[in-house]
Backbone bond lengths (Angstrom), bond angles and torsions (degrees), N, CA, C in turn:
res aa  C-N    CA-C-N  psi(-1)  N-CA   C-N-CA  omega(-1)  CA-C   N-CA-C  phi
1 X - - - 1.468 - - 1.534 109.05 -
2 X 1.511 110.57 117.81 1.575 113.31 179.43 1.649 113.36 -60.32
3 X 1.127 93.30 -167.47 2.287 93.26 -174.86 1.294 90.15 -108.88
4 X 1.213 143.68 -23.12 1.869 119.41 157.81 1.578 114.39 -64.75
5 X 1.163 114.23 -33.27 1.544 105.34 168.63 1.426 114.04 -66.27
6 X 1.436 123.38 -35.26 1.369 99.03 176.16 1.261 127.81 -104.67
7 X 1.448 118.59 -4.88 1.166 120.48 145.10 2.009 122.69 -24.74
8 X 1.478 78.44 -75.88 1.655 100.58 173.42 1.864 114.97 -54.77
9 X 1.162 106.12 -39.72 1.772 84.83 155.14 1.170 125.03 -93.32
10 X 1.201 124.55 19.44 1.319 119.05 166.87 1.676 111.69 -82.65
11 X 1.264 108.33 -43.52 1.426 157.56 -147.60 2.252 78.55 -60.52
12 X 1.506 83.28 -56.42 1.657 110.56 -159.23 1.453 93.17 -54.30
13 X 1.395 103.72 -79.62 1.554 122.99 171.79 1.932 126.57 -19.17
14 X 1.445 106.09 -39.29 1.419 133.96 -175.94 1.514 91.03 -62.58
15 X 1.726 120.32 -71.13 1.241 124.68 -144.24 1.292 84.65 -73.34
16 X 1.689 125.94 -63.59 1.438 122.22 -137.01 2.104 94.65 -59.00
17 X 1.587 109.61 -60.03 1.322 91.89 163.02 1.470 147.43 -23.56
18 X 1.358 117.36 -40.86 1.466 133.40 159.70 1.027 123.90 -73.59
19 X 1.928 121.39 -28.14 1.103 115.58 149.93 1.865 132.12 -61.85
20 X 1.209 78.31 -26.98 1.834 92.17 -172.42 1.692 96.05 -57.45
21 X 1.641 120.28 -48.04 1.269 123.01 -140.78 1.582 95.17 -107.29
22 X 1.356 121.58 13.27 1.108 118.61 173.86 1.394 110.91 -98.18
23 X 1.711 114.22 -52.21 1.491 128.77 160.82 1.361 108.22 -24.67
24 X 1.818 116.37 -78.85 1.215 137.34 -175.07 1.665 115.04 -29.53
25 X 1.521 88.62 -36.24 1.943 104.30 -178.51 1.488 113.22 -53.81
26 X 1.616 108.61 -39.36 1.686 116.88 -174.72 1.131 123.74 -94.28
27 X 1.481 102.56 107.99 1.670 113.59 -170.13 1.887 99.03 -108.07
28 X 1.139 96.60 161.07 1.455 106.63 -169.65 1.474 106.27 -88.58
29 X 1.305 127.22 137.09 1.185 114.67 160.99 1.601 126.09 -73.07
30 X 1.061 125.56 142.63 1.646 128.99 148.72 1.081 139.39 -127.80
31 X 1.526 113.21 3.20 1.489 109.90 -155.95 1.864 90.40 -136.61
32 X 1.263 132.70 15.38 1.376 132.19 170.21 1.258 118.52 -135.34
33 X 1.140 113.91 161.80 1.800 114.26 177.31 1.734 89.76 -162.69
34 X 1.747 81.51 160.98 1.455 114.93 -178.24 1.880 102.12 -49.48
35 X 1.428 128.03 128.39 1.213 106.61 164.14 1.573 96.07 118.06
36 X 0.659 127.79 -40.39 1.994 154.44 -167.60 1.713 97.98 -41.13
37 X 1.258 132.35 114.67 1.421 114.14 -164.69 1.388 93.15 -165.34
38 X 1.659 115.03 104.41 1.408 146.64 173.68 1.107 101.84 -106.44
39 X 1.915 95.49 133.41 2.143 119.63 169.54 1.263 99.79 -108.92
40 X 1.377 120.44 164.23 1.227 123.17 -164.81 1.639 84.92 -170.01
41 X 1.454 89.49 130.07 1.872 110.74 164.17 1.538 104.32 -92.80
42 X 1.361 106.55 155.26 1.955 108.13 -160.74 1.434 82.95 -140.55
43 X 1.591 101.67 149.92 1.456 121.07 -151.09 1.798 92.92 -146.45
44 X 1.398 124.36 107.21 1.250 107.88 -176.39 2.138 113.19 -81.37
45 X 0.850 122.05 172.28 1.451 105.41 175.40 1.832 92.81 -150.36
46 X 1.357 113.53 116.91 1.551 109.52 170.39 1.281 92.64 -142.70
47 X 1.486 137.24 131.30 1.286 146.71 -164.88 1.591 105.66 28.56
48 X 1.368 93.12 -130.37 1.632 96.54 -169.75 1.477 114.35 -74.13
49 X 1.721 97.45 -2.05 2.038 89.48 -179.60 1.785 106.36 -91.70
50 X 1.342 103.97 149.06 1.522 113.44 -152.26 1.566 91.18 -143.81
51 X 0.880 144.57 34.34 1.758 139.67 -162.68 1.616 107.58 -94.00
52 X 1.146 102.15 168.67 1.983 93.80 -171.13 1.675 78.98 -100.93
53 X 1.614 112.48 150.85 1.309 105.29 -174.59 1.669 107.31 -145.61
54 X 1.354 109.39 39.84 1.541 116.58 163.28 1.915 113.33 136.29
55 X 1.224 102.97 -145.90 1.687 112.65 177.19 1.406 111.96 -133.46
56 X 1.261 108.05 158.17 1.346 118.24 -167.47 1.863 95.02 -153.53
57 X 1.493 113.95 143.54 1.288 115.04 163.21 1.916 107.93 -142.68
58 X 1.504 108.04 161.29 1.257 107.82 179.78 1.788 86.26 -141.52
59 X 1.697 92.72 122.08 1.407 121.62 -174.67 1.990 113.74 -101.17
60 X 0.936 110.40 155.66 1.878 113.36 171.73 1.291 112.27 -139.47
61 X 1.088 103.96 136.55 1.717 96.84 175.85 1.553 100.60 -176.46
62 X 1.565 92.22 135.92 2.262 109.68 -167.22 1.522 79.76 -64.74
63 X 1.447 102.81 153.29 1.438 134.24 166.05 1.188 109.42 -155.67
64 X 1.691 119.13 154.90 1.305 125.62 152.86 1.044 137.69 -70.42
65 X 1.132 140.26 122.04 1.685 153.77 -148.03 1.687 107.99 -135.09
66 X 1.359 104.74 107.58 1.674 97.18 -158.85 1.219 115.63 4.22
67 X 1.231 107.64 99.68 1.644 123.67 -177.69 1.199 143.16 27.48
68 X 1.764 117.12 17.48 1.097 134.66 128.93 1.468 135.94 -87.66
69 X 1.631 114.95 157.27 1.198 109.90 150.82 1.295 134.95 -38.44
70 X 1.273 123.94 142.64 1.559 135.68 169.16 1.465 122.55 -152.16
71 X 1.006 111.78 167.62 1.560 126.02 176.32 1.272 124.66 -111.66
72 X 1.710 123.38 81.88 1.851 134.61 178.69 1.592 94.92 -47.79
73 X 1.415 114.03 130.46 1.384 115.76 155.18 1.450 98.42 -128.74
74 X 1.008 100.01 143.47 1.796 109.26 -175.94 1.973 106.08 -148.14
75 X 1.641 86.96 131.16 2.006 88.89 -163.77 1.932 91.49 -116.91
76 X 0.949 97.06 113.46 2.097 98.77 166.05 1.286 115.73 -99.48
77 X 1.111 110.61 103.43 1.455 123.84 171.27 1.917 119.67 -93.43
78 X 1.280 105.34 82.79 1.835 103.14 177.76 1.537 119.99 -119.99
79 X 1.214 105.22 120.37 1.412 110.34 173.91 1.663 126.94 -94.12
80 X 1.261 114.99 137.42 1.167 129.47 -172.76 1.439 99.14 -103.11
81 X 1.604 101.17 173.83 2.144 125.18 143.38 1.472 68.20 60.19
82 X 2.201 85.79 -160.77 1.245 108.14 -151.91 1.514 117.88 -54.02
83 X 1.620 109.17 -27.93 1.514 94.33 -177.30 1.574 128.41 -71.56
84 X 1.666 90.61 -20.48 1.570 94.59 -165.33 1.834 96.21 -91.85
85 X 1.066 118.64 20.77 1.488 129.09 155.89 1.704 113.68 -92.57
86 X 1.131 110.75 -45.68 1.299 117.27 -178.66 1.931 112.88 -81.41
87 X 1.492 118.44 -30.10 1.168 85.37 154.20 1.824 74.57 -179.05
88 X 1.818 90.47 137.21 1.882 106.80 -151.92 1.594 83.16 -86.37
89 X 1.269 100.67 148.66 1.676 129.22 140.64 1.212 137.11 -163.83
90 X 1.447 111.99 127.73 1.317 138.06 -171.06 1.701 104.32 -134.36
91 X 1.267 98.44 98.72 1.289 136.35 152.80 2.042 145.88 -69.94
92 X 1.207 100.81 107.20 1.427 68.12 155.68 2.001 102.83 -164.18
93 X 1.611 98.20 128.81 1.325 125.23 176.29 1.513 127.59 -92.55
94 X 1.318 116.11 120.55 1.638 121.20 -135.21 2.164 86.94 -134.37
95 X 1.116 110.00 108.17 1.410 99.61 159.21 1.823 127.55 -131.08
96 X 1.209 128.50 149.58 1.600 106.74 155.16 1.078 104.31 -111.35
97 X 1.446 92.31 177.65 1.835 103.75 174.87 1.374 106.73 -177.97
98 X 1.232 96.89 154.43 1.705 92.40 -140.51 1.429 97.50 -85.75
99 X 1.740 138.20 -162.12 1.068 162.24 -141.76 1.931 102.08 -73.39
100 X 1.728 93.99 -49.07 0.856 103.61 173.97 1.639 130.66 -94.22
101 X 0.895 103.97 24.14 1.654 115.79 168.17 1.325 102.42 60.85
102 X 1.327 111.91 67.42 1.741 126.87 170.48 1.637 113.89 -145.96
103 X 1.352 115.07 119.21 1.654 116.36 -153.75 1.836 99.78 -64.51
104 X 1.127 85.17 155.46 1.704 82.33 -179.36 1.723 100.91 -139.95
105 X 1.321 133.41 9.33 1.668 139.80 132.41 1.605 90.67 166.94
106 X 1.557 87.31 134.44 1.085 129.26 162.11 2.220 133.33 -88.60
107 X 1.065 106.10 115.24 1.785 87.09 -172.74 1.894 96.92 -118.74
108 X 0.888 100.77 161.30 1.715 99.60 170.78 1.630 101.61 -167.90
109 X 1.823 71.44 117.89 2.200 82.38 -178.79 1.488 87.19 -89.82
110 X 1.538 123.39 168.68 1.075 134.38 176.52 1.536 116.96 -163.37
111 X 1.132 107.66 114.76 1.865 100.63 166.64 1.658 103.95 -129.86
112 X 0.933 80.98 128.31 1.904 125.54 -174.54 1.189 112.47 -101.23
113 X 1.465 138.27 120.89 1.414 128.02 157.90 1.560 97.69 59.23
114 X 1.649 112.99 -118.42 1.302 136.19 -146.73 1.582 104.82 -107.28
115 X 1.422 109.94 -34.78 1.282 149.81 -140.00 1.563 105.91 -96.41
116 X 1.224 128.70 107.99 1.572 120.70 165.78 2.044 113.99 -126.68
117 X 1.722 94.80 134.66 1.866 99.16 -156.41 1.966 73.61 -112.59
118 X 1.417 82.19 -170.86 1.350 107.54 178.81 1.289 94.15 -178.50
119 X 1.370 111.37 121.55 1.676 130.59 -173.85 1.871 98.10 -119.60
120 X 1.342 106.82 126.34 1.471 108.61 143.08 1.391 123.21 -121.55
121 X 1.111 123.29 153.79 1.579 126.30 155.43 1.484 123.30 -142.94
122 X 1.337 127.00 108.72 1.312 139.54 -170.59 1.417 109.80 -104.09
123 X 1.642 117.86 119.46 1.367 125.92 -156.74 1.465 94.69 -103.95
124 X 1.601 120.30 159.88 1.179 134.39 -173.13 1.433 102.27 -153.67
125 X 1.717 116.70 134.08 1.053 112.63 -169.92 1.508 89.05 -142.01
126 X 1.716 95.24 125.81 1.383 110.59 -151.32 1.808 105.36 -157.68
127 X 0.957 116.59 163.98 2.075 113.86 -147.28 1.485 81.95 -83.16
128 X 1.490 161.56 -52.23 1.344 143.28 167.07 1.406 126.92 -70.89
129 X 1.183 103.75 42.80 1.838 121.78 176.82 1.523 116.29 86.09
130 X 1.435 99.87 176.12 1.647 119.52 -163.75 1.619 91.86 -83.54
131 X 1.351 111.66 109.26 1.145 129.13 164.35 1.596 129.44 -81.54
132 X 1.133 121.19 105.02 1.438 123.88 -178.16 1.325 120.70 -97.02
133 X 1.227 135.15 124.10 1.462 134.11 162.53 1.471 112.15 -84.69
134 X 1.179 121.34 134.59 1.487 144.16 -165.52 1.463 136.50 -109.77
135 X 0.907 138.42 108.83 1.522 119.18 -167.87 1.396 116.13 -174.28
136 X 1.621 115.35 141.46 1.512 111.71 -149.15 1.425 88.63 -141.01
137 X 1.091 122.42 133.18 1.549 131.44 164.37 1.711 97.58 -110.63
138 X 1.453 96.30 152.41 1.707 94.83 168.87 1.546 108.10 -166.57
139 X 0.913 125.98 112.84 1.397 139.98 179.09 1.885 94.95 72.12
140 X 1.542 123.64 78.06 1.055 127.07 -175.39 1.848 126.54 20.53
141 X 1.720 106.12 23.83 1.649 111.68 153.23 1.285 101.56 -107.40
142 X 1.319 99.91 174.24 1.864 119.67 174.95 1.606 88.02 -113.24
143 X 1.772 83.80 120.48 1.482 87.55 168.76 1.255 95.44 -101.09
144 X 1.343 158.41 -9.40 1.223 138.97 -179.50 2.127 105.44 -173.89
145 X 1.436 74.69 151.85 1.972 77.31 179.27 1.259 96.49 -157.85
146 X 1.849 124.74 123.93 1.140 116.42 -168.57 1.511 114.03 -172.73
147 X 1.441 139.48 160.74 1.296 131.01 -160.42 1.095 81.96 -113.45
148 X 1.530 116.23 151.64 1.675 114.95 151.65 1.572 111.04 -160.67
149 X 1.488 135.01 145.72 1.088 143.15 -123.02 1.536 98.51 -125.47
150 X 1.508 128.32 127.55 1.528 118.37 -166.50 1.526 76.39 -139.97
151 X 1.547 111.59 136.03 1.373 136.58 145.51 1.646 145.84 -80.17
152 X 1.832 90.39 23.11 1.475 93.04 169.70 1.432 91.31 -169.84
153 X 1.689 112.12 176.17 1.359 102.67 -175.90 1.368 139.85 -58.68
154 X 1.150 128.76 111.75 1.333 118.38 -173.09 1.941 102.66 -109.91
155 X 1.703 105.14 165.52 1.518 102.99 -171.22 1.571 80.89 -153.87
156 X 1.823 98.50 169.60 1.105 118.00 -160.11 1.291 92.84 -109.90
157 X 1.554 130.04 -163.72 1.658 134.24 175.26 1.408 114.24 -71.33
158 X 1.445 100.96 -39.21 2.106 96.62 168.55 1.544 122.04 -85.35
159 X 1.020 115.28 -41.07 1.532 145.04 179.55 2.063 96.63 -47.42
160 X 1.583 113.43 -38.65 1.136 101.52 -177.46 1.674 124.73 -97.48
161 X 1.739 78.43 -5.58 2.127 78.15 173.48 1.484 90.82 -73.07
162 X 1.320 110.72 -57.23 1.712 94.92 -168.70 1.676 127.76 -39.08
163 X 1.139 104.84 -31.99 1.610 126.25 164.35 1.330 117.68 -44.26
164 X 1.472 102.87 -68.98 1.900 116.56 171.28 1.151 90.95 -66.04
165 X 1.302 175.27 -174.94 1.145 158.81 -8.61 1.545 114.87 -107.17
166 X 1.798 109.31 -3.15 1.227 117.03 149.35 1.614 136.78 -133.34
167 X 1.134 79.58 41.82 1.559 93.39 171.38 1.414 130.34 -91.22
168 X 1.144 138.39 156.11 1.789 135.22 170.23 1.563 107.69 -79.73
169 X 0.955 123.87 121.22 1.301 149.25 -177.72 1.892 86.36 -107.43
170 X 1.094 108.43 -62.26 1.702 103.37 -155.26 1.481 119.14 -18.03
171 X 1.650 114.71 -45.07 1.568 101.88 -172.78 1.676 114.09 -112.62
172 X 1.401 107.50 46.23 1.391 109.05 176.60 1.647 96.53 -132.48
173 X 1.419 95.06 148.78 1.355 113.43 -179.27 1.971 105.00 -111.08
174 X 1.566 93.59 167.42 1.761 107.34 -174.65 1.228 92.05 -34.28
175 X 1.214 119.67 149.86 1.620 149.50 141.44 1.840 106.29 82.15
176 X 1.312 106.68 13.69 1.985 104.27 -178.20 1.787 76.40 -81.64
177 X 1.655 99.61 -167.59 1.223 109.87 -163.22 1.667 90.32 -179.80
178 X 1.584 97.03 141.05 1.781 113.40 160.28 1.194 120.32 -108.81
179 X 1.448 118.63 118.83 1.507 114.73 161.49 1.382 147.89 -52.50
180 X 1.212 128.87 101.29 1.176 118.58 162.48 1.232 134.44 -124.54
181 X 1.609 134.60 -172.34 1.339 143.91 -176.08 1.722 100.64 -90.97
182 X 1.041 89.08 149.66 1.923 95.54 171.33 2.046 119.70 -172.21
183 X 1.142 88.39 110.31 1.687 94.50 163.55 0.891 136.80 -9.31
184 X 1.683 145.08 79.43 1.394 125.52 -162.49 1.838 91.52 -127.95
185 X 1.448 124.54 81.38 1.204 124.74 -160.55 1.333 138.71 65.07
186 X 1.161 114.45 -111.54 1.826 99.00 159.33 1.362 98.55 -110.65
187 X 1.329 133.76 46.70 1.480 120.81 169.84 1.872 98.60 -127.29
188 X 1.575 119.23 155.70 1.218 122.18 174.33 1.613 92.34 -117.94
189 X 1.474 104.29 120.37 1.625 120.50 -164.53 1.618 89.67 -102.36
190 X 1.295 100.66 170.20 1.973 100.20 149.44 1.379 110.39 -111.09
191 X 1.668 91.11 155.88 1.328 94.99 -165.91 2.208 95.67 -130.19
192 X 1.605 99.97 146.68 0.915 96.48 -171.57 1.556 102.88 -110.46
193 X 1.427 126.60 127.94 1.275 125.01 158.28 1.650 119.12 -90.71
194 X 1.389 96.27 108.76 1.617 88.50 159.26 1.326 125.47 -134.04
195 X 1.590 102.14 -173.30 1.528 108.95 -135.99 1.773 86.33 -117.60
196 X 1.590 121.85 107.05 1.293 115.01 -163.66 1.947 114.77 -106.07
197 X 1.769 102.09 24.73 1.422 115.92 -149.21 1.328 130.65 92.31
198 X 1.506 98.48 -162.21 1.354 106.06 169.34 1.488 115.71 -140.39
199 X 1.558 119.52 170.24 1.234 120.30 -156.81 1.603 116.52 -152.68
200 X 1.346 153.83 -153.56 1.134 157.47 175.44 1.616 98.38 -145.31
201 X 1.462 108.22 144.20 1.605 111.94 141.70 1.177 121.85 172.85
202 X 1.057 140.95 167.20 1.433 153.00 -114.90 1.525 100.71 -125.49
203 X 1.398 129.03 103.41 1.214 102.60 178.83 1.801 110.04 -104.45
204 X 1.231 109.26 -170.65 1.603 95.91 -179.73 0.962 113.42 -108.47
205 X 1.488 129.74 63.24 1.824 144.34 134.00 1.808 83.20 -73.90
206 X 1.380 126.40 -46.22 1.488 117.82 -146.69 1.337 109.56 115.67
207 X 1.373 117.15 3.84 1.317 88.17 -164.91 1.809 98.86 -129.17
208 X 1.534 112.99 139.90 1.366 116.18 177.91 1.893 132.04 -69.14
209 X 0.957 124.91 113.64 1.538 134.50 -166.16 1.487 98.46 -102.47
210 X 1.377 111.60 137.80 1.279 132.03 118.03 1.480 145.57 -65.58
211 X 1.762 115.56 116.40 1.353 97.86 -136.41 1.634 77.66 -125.02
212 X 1.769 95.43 -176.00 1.244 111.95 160.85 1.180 111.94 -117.09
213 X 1.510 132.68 159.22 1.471 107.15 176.79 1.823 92.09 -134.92
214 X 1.411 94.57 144.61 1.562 112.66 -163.23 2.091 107.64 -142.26
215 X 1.283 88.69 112.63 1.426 82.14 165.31 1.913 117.30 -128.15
216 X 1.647 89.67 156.99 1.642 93.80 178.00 1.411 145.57 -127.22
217 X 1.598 107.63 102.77 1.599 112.36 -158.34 0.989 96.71 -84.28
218 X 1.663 87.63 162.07 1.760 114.11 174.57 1.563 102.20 -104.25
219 X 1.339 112.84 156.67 1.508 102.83 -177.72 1.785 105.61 -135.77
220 X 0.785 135.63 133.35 1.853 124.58 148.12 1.083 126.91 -15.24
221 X 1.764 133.61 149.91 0.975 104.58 174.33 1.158 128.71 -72.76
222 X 1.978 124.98 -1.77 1.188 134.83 -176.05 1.611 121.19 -100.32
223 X 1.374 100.06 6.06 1.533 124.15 171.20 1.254 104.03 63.86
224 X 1.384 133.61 33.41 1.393 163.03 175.24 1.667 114.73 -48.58
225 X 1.816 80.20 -83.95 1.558 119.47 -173.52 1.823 105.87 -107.34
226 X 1.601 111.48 138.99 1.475 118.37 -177.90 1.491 84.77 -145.62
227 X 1.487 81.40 155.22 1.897 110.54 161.93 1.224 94.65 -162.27
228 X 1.708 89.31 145.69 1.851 105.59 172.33 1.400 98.06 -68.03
229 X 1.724 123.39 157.51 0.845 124.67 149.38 1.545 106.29 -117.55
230 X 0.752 149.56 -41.78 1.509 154.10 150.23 1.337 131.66 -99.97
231 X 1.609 110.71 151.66 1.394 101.67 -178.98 1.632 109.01 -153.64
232 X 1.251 111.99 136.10 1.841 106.55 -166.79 1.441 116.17 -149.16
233 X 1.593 107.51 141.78 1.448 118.68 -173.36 1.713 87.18 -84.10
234 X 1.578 123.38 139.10 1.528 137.37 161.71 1.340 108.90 -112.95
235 X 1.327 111.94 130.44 1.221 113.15 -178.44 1.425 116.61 -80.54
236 X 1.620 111.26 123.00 1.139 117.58 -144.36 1.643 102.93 -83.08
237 X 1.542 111.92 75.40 1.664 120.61 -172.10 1.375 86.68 -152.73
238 X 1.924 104.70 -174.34 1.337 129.40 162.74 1.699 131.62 -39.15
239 X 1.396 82.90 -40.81 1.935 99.80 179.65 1.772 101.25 -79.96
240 X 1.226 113.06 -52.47 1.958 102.51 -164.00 1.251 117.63 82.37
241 X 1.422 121.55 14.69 1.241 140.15 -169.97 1.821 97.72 -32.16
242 X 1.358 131.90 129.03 1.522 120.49 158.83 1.321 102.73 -69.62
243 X 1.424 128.38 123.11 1.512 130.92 176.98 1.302 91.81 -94.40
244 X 1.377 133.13 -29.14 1.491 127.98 -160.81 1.923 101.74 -136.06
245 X 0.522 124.40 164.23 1.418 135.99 163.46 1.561 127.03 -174.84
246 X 1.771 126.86 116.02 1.269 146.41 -134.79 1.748 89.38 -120.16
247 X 0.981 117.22 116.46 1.514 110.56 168.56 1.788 108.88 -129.65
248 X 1.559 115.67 132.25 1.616 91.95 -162.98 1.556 91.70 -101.32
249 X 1.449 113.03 163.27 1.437 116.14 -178.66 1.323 109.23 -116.35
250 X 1.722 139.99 -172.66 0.776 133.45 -161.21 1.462 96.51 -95.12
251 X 1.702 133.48 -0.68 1.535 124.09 139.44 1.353 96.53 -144.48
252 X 1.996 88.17 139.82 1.362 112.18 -175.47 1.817 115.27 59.62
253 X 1.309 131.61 -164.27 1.536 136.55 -160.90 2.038 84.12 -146.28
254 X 1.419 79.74 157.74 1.493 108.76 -174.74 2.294 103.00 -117.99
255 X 0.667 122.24 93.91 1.446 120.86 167.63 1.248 126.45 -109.80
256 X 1.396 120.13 117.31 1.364 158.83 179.06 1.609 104.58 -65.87
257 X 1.410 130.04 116.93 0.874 127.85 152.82 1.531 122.52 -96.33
258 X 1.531 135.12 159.14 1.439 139.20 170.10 1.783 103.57 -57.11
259 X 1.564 132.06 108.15 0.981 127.47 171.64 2.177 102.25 -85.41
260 X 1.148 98.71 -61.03 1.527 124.50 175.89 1.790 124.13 -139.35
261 X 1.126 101.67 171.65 1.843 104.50 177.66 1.463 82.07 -164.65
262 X 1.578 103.64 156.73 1.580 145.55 -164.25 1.558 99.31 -148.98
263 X 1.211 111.30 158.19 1.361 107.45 174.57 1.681 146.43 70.07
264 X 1.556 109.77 3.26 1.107 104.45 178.03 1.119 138.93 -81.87
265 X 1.817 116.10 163.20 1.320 110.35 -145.82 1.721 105.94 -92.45
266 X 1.428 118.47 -6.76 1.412 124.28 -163.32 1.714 108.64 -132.30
């Protein structure tokens, strides 16, 4: 076989792969709609302190996205009282993504403690891969601004609840897991979803859920080293409602309980 022939199947091989992982990217929605608007009481937890430490909501709503449809998800995370004395956060995480449940930019202002970032990432989906633009401000420097090129689906911190909340769970048991790509600054990490059962609990509307429970590590690229970065009760129905949602910070974890929801799609 000459080197234009294999050039040229390589050539072949490149796209149809990128085609494969572009398809693979578009998952259907079922469990959200335009309008969709969850409160959540926030509970800080760092060693033995455990105090409820403000409100948090995660909102949906269709918008236009250079002249398509899209889906605004926007998450407010603010802490009050004793916790938000012991260590502040005020948050807020903003994504779309289009029809087919593939992020199309993500921003997240954040002040932490002492500390205030500002993350963007603006996705591009284009015939030599999913192109992301990158860029991190943090304490008014640029720590980084940069393109970089991922060959399978990757998602941001909002972009992937929407993900878990439509996925098949039905034929996996405790501890299997789905692979995916995910944003961790300017790096595309893997990320593991797994499926840890199911469970009961009480949220504070009052009212008792059947859940799923799902958490999501980050791994090395040598699958070495992991840490959760998130972790969430789904309500084990049509909607996937997050009854719970665990996000860890750079001290201690922040968890969201179900206060109320408006808007559902099922």
């Amino acid at each position: 076989m000459n080197k234009t022939i294999k050039l040229f199947l390589l050539l072949i091989l490149a796209i149809s792969l990128f085609q494969g992982a572009n398809a693979q990217c578009k998952v259907m929605n079922n469990s959200f709609r335009d309008g969709e608007n969850i409160t959540y009481d926030l509970y800080f937890n760092y060693g033995i302190i455990k105090a409820k430490a403000g409100v948090g909501s995660l909102k949906t709503d269709m918008v236009n996205y250079k002249g398509n449809s899209a889906y605004n998800l926007r998450m407010l995370l603010n802490t009050t009282g004793l916790a938000g004395s012991v260590y502040t956060v005020n948050d807020t995480l903003v994504s779309y993504i289009d029809m087919d449940l593939r992020p199309l930019l993500f921003t997240k202002n954040a002040f932490e403690g002492k500390d205030y970032s500002k993350e963007v990432q603006a996705f591009s989906y284009i015939d030599d891969g999913i192109k992301v633009r990158t860029s991190r401000i943090f304490n008014g420097e640029k720590s980084f601004e940069e393109t970089i090129t991922v060959n399978d689906c990757a998602y941001d911190y909002l972009s992937v609840l929407a993900l878990i909340r439509n996925l098949d769970y039905s034929d996996m048991q405790p501890g299997d897991q789905k692979q995916i790509q995910f944003l961790s600054g300017k790096e595309s990490v893997n990320m593991g979803i797994y499926y840890n059962g199911k469970s009961k609990i009480r949220a504070n509307n009052g009212k008792t859920y059947n859940t799923i429970e799902i958490s999501l590590t980050i791994y090395d690229k040598a699958f070495n080293d992991k840490k959760e970065a998130i972790s969430a009760l789904l309500t084990d129905d049509l909607n996937r409602i997050p009854v719970v949602i665990k996000t860890h910070l750079k001290i201690g974890a922040i968890r969201a309980v179900l206060k109320n929801v408006t808007g559902l799609r099922n």
